[in-house]
Each structure stands twice: as structure tokens, then as C-alpha cells.
C-alpha positions as CSV (number, residue, x, y, z in Angstrom):
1,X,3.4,-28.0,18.4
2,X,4.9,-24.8,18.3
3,X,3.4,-21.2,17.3
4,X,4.3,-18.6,14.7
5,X,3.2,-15.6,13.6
6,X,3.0,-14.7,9.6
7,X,2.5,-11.3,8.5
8,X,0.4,-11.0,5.6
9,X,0.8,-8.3,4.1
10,X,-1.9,-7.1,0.8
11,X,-0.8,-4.6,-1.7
12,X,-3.6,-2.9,-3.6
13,X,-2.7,-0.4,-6.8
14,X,-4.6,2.0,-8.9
15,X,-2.7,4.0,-11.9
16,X,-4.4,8.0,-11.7
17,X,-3.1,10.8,-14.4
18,X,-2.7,14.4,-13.1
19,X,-1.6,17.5,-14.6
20,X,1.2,19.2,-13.0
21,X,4.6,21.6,-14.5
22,X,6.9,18.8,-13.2
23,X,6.8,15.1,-11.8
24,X,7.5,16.1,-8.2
25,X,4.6,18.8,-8.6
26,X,2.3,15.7,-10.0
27,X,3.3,13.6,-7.3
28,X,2.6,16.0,-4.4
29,X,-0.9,16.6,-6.5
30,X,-1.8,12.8,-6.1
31,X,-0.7,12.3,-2.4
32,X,-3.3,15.8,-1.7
33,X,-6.1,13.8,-3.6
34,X,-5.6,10.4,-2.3
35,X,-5.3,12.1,0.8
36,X,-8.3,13.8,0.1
37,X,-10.4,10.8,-0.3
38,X,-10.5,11.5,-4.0
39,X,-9.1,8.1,-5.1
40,X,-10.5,5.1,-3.2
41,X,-8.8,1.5,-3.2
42,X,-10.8,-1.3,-3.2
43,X,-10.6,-5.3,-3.4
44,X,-11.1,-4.3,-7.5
45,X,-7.1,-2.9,-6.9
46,X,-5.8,-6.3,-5.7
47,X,-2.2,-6.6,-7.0
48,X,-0.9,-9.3,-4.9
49,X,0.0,-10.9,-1.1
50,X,3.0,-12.0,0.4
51,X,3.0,-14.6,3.7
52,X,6.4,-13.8,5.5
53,X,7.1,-16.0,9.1
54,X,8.0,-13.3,11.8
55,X,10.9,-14.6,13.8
56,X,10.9,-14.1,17.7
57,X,13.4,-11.0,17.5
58,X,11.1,-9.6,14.5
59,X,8.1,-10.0,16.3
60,X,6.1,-6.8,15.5
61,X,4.5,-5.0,18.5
């Protein structure tokens, strides 16, 4: 039988509201606080997995 690797990759998600003047300011606000530790994702932010087969030239190292 032959090997292969699959990448499995989770994505978790979480939805925060900050006040900023302007949607780059807010974003730059939320990267600091996650950053920060201030928002925490857990299993409870479990949006979904995806199973992709890593060809030989993909191989990750």
C-alpha cells in the first residue's frame, strides 16, 4: 500500500464589536486585543474542517 499525507486543517471563528472612527482603526483595535489575549478561541468557535491530500511536490516541510 502506498502512503499519503492529508492536511487537516480547523478553522475556529468568533464575531467581537469594537469602537473605532473608521473600519481599518477597528480592525487594527481587534488584532491588539486578540493579540492581547483578550479574545480566546476555543472548540465552542468550531466553524468547520477541510481534509486536503498533499501531493509529493506539496509536501509541507
Amino acid at each position: 500500500m502506498k502512503e499519503y499525507e492529508i492536511k487537516i486543517t480547523e478553522t475556529l471563528g468568533m464575531t467581537v464589536t469594537v469602537e473605532a472612527a473608521n473600519a481599518a482603526q477597528a480592525r487594527e483595535i481587534a488584532e491588539r486585543n486578540w493579540k492581547d489575549g483578550d479574545y480566546i478561541l476555543d472548540a465552542d468557535h468550531f466553524k468547520g474542517v477541510t481534509f486536503r491530500t498533499l501531493l509529493d511536490r506539496e509536501k509541507e516541510r
